[in-house]
C-alpha positions in Angstrom: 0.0 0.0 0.0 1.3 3.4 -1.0 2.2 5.6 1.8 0.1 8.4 0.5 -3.1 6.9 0.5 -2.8 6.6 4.7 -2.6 10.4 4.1 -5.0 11.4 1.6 -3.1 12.7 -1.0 -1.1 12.1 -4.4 2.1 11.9 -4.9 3.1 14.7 -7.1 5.1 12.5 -9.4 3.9 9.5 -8.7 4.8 6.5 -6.0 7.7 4.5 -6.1 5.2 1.4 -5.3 3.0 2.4 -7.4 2.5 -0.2 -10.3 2.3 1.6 -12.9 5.5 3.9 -12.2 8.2 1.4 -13.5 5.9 0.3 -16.7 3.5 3.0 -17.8 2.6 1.4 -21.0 0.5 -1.0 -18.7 -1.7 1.4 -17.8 -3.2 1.8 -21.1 -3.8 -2.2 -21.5 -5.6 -2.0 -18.5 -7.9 0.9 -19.4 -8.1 -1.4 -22.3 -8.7 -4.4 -20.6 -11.3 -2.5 -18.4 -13.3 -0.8 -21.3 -13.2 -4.4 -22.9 -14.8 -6.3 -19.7 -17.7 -3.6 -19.4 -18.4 -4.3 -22.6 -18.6 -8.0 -23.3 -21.2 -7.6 -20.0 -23.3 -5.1 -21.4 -23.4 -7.1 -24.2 -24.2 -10.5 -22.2 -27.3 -8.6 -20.3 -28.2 -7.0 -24.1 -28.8 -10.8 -24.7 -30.5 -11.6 -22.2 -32.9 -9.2 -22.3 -33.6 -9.1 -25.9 -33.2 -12.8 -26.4 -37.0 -13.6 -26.4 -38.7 -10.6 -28.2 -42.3 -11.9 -26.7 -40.6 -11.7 -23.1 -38.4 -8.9 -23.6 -40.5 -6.5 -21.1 -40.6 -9.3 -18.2 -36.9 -9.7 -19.1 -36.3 -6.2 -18.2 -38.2 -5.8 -14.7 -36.3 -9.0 -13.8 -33.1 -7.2 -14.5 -34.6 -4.0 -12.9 -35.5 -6.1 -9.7 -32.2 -7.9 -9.8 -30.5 -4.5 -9.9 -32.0 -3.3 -6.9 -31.8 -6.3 -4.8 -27.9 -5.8 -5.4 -27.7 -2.6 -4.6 -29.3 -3.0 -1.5 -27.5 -5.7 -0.3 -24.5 -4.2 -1.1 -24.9 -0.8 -0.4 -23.8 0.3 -3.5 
């Protein structure tokens, strides 16, 4: 853990423990990787919800319901 996260700030040019600081270039994969993940989900719920044209409206109040079940049980 960095030390300036037990304070509440930034380091001005960075942390030595950060791990980005020795090989930048990774932090572009993994804004990559990240934007890549959210996608293939949204994509996987698109499905779901649109993969029974007749049902698509039940399909969405389930994920509506689902939705807020999570976010009450994990305070989010």
């Amino acid at each position: 853990m960095s030390k300036y996260s037990k304070l509440g700030r930034v380091a001005k040019c960075g942390s030595a423990d950060s791990k980005y600081m020795s090989k930048a270039n990774t932090l572009d994969e993994d804004i990559e990787a990240k934007r890549n993940e959210h996608e293939v989900f949204k994509s996987l719920v698109r499905h779901l919800v649109i993969s029974e044209p007749a049902k698509m409206d039940l399909r969405f109040k389930d994920l509506l319901d689902v939705a807020r079940e999570l976010k009450q049980e994990f305070n989010l």
